[in-house]
C-alpha positions as semicolon CSV with decimal commas, in nm:
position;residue;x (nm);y (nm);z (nm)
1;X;0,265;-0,313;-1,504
2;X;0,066;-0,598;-1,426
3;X;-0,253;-0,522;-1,217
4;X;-0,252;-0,794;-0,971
5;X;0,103;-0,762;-0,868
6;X;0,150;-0,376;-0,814
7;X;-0,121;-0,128;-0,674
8;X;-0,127;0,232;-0,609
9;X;-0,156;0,304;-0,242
10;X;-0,047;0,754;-0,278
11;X;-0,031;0,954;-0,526
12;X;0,364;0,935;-0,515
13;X;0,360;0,586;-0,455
14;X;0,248;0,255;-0,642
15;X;0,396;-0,093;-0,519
16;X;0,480;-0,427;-0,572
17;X;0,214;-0,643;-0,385
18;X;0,495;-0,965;-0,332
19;X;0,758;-0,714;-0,102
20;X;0,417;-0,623;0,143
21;X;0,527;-0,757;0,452
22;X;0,265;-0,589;0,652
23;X;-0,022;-0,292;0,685
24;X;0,060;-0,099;0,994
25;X;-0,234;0,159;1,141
26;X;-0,084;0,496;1,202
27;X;-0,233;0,799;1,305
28;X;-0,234;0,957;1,004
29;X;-0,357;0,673;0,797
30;X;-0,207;0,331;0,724
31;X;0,090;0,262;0,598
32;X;0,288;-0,041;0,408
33;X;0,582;-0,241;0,581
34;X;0,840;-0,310;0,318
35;X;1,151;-0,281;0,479
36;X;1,058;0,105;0,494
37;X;0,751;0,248;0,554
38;X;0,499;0,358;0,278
39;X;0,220;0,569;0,339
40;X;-0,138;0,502;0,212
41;X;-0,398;0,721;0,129
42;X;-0,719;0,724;0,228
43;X;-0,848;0,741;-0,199
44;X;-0,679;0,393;-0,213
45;X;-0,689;0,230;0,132
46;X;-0,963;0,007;0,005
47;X;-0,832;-0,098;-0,320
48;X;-0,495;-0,170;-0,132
49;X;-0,698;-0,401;0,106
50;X;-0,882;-0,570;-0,133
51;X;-0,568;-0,684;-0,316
52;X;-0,379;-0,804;0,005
């Protein structure tokens, strides 16, 4: 997988960077709009942010 187009954002979940429509704050952490919701862990909020 290339590195700049997908990103691990869980432990259960790595995704593709061009179907991010949006980071929505939650109460229990962030998580990805992609049509559905995705959660993101804390361990790789910052990465995920960084690559947005």
């Amino acid at each position: 997988m290339d590195g700049k187009r997908f990103v691990r954002v869980h432990r259960r979940y790595i995704v593709s960077l061009d179907f991010v429509q949006s980071i929505v704050p939650l109460e229990s952490g962030d998580a990805l709009s992609t049509g559905g919701e995705v959660p993101v862990s804390r361990r790789y909020r910052d990465a995920m942010k960084s690559t947005c």
